[in-house]
N, C-alpha and C positions, 0 to 999 in steps of 0.2 A: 181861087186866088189866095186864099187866107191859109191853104197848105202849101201853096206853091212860094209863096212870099215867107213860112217857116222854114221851107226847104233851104230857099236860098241861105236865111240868116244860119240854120245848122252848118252850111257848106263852109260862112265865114267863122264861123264856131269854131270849125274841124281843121278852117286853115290855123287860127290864134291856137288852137290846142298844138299841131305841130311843131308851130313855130315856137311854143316855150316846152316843148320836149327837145327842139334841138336845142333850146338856151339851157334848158337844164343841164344836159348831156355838156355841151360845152363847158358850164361851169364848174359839175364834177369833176371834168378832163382838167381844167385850169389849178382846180384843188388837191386833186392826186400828183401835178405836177409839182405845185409846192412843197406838196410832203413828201415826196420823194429826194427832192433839192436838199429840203433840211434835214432828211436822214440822211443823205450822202454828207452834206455838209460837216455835221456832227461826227460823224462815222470816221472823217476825214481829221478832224479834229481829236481828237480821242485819242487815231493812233500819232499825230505829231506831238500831242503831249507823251505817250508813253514810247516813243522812239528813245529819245534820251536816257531814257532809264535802262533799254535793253542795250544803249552801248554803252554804258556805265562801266561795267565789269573791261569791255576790250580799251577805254581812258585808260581806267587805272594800269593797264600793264602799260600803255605806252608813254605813261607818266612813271614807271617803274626803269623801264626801258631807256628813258632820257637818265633819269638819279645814277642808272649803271656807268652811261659816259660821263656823265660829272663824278663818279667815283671812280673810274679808270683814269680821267684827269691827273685828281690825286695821287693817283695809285695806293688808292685803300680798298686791294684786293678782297681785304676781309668783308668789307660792304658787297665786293663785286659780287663776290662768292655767297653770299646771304638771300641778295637782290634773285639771281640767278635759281636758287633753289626755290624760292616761292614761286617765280614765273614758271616753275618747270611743273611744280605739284598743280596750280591753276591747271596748267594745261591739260596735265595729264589726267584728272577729274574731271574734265570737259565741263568747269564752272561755267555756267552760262555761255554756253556754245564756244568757247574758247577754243581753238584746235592746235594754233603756232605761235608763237615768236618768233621773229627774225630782227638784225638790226646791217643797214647796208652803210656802206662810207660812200665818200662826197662823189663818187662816181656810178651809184647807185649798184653797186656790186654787193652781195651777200656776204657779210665778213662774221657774222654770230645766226647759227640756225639749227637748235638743238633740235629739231624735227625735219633732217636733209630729206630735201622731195616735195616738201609742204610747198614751197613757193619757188618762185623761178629762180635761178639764180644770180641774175642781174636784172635790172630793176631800169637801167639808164635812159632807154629810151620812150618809156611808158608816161602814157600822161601823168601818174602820180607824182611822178619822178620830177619833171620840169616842173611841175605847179608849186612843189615845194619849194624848187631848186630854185624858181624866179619870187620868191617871196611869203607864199602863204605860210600862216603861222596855223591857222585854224587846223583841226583833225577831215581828212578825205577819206571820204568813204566809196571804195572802188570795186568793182565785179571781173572779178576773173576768167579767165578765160575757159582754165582747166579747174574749174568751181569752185565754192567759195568767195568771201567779201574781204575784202581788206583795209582796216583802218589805220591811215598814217598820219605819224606827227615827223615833223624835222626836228632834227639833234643838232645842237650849239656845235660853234663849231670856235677853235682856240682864236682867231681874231678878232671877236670879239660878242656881243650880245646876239640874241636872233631877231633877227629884222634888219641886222647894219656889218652885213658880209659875212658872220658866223655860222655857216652851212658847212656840219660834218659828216651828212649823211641822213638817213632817214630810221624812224621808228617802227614797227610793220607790224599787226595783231592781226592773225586769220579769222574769222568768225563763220562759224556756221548758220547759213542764211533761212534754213526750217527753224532754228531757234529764236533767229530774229523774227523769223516771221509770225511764230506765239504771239509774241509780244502785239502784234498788231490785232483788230477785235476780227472775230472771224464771223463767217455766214450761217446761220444756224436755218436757212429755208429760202425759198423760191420769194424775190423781193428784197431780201437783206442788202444790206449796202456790202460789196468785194471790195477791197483795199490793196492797192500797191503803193510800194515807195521805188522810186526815180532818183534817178541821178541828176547832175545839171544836163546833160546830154538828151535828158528824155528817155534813157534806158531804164528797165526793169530790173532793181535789184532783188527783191520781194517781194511774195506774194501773201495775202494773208490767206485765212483756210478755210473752204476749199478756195483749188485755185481756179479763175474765173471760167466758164463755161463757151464762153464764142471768143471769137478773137478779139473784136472792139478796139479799143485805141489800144497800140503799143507802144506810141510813144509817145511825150509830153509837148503835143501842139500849142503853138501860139492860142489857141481859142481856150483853152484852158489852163493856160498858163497862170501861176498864182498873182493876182493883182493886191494893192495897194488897198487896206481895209483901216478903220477909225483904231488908236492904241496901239498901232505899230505894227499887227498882223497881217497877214498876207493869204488870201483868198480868194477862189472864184467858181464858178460854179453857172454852169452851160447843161443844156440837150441837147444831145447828140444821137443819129438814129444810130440802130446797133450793125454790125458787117452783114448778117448774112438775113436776118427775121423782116428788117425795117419798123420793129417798136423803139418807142422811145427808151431812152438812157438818162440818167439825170448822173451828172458828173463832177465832182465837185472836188477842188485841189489847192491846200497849203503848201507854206513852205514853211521849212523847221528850223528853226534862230539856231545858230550855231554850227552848222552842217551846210553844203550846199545840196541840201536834196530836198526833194517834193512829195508830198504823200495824198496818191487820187485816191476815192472812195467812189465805188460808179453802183447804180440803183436799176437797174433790169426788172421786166416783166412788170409794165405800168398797168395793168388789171385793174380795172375798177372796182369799187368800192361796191359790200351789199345793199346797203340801203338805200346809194344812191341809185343802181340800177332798179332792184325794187321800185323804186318810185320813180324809176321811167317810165314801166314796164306799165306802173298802172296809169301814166298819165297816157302813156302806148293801147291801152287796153279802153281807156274812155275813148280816146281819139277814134277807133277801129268801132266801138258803139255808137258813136254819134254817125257814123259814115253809113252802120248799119240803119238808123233811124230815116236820117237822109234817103237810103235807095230806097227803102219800104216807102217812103212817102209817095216818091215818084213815081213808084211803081203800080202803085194805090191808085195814083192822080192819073193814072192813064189806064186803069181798068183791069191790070194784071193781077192782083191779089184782089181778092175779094174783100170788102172794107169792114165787113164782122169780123176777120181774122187776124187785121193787122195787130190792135194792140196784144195781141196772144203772140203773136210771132215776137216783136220787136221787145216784148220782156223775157222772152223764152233763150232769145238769141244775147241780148245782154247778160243777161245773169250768169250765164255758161264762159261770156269771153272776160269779164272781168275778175282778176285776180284777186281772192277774199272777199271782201265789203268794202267798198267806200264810203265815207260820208263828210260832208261840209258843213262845217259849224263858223256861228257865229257868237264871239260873247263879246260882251259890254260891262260897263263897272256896272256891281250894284245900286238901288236906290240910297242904302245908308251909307255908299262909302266906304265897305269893306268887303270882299272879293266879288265875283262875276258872276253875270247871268247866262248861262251859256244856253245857247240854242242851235239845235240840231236844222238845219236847212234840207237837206236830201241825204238820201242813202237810195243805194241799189239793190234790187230784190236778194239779192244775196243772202239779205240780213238772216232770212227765216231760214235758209238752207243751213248756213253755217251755227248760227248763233241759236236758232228757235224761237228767236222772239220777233215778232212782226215788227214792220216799219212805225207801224205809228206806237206803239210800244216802247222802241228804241227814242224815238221823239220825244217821247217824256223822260225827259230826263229826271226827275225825282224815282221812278220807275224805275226804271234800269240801273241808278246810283244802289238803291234797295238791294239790286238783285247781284254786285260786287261784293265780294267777301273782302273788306277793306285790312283782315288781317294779314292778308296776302299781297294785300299793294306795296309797295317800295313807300318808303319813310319819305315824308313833306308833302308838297300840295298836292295834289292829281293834276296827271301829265299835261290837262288843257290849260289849264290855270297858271303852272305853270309857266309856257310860254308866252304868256298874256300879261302874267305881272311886270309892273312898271320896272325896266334897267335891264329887260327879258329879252332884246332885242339881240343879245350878242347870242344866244339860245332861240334858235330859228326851227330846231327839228328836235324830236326826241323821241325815245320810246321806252314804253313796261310794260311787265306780263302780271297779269293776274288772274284772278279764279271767280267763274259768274258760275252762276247759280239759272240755269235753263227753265223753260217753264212745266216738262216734264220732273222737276227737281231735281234731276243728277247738276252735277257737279262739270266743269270743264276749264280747263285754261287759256287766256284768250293771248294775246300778241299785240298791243295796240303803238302803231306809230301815225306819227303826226308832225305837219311842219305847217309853218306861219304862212300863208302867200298873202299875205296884206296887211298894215296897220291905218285904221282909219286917225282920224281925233276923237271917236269914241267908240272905236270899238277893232276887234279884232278877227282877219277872218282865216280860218283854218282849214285843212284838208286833212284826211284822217283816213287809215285803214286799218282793220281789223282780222285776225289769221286764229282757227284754231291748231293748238301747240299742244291739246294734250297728251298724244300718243310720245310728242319728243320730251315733253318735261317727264313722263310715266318713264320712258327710258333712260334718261338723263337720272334721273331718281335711282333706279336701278345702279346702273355703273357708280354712284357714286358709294351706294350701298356696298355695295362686292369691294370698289376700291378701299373704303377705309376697312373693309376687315378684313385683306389681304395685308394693309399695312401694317396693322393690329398683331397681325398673326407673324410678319417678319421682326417686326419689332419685341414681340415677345421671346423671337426664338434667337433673336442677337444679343438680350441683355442675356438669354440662359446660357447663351455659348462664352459669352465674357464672364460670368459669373461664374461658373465650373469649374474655372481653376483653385478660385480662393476657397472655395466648398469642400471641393477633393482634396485641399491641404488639410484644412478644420477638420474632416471627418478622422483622417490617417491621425491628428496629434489628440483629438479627443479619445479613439482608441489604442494610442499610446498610453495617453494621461491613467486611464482606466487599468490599463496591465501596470501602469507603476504603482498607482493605491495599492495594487491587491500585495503587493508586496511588503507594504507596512511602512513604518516609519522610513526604511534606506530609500522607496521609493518616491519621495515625498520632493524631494528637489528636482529629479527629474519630470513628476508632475507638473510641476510649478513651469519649468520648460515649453513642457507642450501646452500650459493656458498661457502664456503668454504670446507663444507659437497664433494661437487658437484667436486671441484679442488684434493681434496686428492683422492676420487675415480677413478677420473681421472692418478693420479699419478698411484696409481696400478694397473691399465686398460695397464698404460705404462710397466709396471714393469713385468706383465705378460705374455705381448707381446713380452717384449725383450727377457724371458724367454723360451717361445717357438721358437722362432727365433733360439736360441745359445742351444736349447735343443739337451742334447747329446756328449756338448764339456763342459768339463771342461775351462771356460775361467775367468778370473781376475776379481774378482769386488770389488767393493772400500767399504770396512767392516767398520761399527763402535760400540760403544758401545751399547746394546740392553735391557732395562730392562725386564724383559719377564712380572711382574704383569702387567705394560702398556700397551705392549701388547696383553697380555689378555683380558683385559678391551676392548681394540678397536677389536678385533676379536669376541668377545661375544654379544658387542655391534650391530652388521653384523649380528650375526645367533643368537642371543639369542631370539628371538620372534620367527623364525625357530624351536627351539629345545622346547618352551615352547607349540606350536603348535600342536606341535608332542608327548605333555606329559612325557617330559624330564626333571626329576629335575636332576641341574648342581649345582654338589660340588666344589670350589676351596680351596687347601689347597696349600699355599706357605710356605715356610720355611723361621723364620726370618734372617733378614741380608743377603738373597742369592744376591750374587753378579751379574752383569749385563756378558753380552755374547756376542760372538762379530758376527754381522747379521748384517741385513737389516731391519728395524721396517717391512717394508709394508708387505716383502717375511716371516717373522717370523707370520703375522698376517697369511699371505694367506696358512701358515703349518695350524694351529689351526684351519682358518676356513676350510680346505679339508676335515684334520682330525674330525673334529667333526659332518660333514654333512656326513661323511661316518660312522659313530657311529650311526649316527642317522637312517641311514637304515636300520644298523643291527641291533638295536632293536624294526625295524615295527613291528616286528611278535610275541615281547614280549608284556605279560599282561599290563594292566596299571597299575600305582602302584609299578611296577617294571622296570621302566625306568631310567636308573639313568649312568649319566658323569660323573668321577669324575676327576681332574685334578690338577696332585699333582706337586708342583716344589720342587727338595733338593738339595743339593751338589751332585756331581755324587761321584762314586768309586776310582778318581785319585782326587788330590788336586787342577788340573789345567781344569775339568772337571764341569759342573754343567746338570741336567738331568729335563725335564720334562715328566711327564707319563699322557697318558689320555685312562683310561681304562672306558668300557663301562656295561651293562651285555647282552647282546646279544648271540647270539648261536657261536658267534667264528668267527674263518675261519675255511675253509676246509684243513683238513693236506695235499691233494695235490696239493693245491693251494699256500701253504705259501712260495714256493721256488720261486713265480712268479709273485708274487703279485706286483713288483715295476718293471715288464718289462712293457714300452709300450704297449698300445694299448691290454693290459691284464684286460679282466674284471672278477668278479664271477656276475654280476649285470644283469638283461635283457638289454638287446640292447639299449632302450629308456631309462636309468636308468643309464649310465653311460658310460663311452669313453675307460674308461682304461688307463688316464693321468694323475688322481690324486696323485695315492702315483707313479709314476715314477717322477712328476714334484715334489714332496717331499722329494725324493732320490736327485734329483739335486741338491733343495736347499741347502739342508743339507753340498753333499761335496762342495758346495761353500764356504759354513761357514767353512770349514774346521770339522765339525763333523760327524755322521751318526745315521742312523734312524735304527728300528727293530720292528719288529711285530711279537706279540705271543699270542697263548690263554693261558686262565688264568686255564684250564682244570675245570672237572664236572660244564658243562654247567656254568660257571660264566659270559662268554664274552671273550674278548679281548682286548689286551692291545698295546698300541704304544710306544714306548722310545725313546724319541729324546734327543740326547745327544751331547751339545754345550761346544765349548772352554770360559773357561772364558775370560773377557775381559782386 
């Protein structure tokens, strides 16, 4: 009777053990949901703050674009004529995806379109077209048919203001919608939040990258539609199942002040979490042993196993289904008042398998604290404690690895997590499992070891490859210097030539090195005024027998009066020469005859801006290179041909000066182009 009456209470055991394995499971679901919500949410959020900024560049031309009709007004051609060349140069640099100008009159017919073919030729009966024409003042952002985005503003019209019957037509900027779509944050794995932006309509203007993988919502349904949020923002944020899988989707959608458009952020592949299925698994794996306890009894109780064998079976069968070690502690504040008394409650035979130390061993806790190499623990209390101490409550589960000391004395590292299932009023009760991890940390050790002396070893072979030029100069002017000594006194001034040849090179040898050094941190450096012809002149001077070697003719065109920049002489020289000895590779493979730098300085696009270009004719870049061309240790080059530090330490430079660098092809096989673009001084 006294087995039969344990049986039953095991049975009610096995039902409460289910029943908070599916509330676990439920709660995980409920928490993976959240966090999915608020990285969609965010995600969502991110890209409506940086929308603005990517149509920044297409405002200003159509605020360029309106100043033209108010200078044709006047008829102050000379403005028109000025207006008109900058919008052409934008364009034709494809500054931030810029591709056209158009400007239409009050009947929305194309009457200015220095890029015929770019857009339609009439405009009249498109929705852009009315929306303007019945009042909107704001800028619309519209999706084309025959591809491309189109941002429009309305042009005053001679009756008077806009808003009070002055409609003289429209302002039209093309934009290329892969470059808007940069701008948006992209998916870097399986879980990331995908990003589109919407129209008012609920169409797809862009996509961020990659583009989304199932088809899912295409268009901007009411259940998602941006609601009314506290400070005037607009958001919401729904699950929805996916089209073709049926997992959940966490989906989450602003709208963007100034624009009528919506930007969703949607979060795929709801996967749970390791820990928390981990400690399903083992609340999964008691459950399955107490059920085994359970049949053996009955089976016992009616004469089928023979009753010497059972507890041999029923620890045999446990040990094997449970995952690692289990064990339940309990602690309590100490007697004096300052931290807890913890005590071990059960553990499953596991313990000796994994760990090597017996149950009642691991029970004594001063025992086993002895046998932790506490130099290997993680910094503050130990993990039970931990979660025990008073304010600990927001801190329910946690885990660390450390190094026990077996009782054969080898050494091994152990895996311990732990979560709270109970707070009394004095006392606290815990669940706890334990994993051996030595064989993954021994590995993990490994790769980290191989990893840093691979980095060691590119790093050493990037400062040598940047270093080499200022060396190969010093050596040729120090064996200069030496054929003028011997010459006596006549040759004494030309000496003096080559040290100081010898001292400047030296200077940039420093200047390179501190660069490498600080590579990667944006840190302070002391700017001054830079003329860029000068150094041109010292940077060509460096690789001009280089590029003439190599069957290079090098064009310069500066613009008169450009005004100086604010740089470093040595670091503006060491742009020119990376940039043009990497020119110079990409055109080995062109004809002779057809070898040609050219290197143009002008005012840039802003008044506070000045721009040098040094375009080559070479076969280009590769388009799926051009997003990576300025990471570290990224080559297109063979192995022996290059480090993969040049345009990264050119990227540095740049935001030091406060400006930025850009690389593009010039398209049907002409080459490519570089645009560095400096503050003035």
């Amino acid at each position: 009777m006294i087995l039969l009456l344990g049986s039953m209470a095991g049975a009610l055991l096995l039902f409460l053990t289910w029943f908070a394995a599916l509330a676990l499971i439920a709660e995980d679901t409920a928490m993976r949901q959240s966090a999915a919500q608020s990285r969609a949410m965010a995600a969502a959020r991110a890209a409506r703050d940086a929308l603005p900024r990517a149509l920044e560049p297409a405002q200003r031309a159509l605020a360029a674009l309106q100043s033209r009709a108010l200078a044709q007004a006047r008829f102050a051609q000379g403005e028109v004529d000025a207006i008109e060349k900058n919008l052409l140069a934008a364009v034709h640099h494809g500054q931030d995806g810029l591709r056209a100008v158009a400007v239409s009159d009050a009947n929305g017919v194309l009457i200015w379109q220095p890029q015929p073919g770019a857009l339609p030729a009439s405009l009249g009966g498109s929705g852009l077209f009315l929306a303007h024409r019945q009042g909107r003042m704001a800028p619309l952002l519209t999706a084309l048919a025959a591809g491309g985005l189109v941002l429009s503003a309305p042009i005053p019209g001679p009756a008077g203001p806009l808003g009070r019957g002055g409609f003289a037509g429209l302002a039209l900027a093309l934009i290329d919608p892969q470059r808007l779509a940069q701008a948006l944050p992209g998916a870097t794995g399986p879980g990331e939040p995908q990003v589109l932006i919407l129209d008012a309509e609920g169409e797809v203007l862009a996509r961020g990258r990659p583009a989304m993988s199932g088809a899912g919502l295409q268009h901007l349904e009411q259940a998602v539609a941006p609601g009314p949020l506290p400070a005037g923002h607009a958001g919401r944020g729904v699950f929805r199942p996916a089209a073709q899988d049926g997992s959940a989707m966490a989906v989450a959608t602003v709208s963007v002040p100034g624009f009528e458009l919506s930007v969703q952020a949607r979060v795929e592949d709801m996967a749970g979490g390791d820990a928390a299925h981990r400690l399903a698994l083992l609340v999964y794996g008691l459950a399955i042993g107490m059920s085994c306890l359970v049949v053996l009894g009955l089976l016992w109780l009616f004469g089928l196993i023979p009753r010497d064998g059972v507890a041999a079976a029923a620890g045999s069968e446990c040990s094997t289904l449970l995952p690692g070690v289990a064990y339940a502690a309990r602690l309590t504040p100490a007697r004096a008042g300052m931290g807890w008394q913890i005590s071990f409650t059960a553990a499953n035979a596991a313990m000796l398998q994994v760990t090597g130390w017996a149950v009642a061993d691991f029970q004594d806790v001063a025992k086993w604290q002895r046998g932790i190499d506490w130099g290997s623990y993680p910094p503050g209390p130990p993990l039970l404690e931990r979660l025990a101490a008073p304010g600990g409550e927001a801190l329910d589960e946690g885990e660390v690895a450390y190094r026990l000391r077996r009782p054969d004395g080898n050494w091994m590292w152990l895996r311990e997590r732990a979560r709270v299932v109970g707070r009394g009023p004095g006392h606290v009760d815990v669940l706890g499992w334990l994993a051996d991890v030595t064989g993954e940390r021994e590995a993990s050790g490994l790769g980290d070891d191989r990893g840093q002396m691979e980095a060691r070893g590119v790093m050493a072979a990037g400062l040598a490859h940047e270093l080499n030029q200022p060396l190969a100069v010093m050596a040729l002017a120090a064996e200069n210097a030496l054929e003028a000594l011997e010459e006596g006194e006549a040759g004494i001034p030309q000496a003096l030539l080559r040290l100081r040849r010898i001292a400047a090179q030296a200077e940039r040898a420093q200047a390179i090195a501190a660069l490498l050094r600080s590579f990667g941190r944006l840190e302070a450096v002391a700017l001054e005024p830079v003329c860029l012809a000068t150094a041109l002149r010292g940077a060509l001077g460096l690789v001009g027998g280089t590029l003439a070697e190599a069957g290079i003719e090098v064009a310069l065109h500066m613009a008169p009066g450009l005004a100086a920049v604010r740089g470093q002489p040595v670091l503006v020289e060491q742009l020119v020469v990376n940039l043009a000895l990497n020119a110079r590779d990409a055109m080995a493979t062109s004809p002779q005859g057809q070898r040609r730098l050219r290197i143009i300085g002008e005012p840039g696009l802003a008044a506070h801006e000045v721009r040098l270009l040094l375009r080559d004719t070479g076969e280009g870049i590769p388009a799926e290179a051009l997003e990576r061309v300025f990471e570290p240790f990224f080559s297109t080059k063979p192995a022996r041909q290059g480090m993969g530090l040049g345009l990264a330490l050119c990227r540095s430079i740049m935001l030091r000066f406060g400006g930025h660098i850009a690389l593009r092809n010039l398209g049907h096989g002409q080459g490519a182009e570089a645009v560095l673009t400096f503050q003035r001084a």
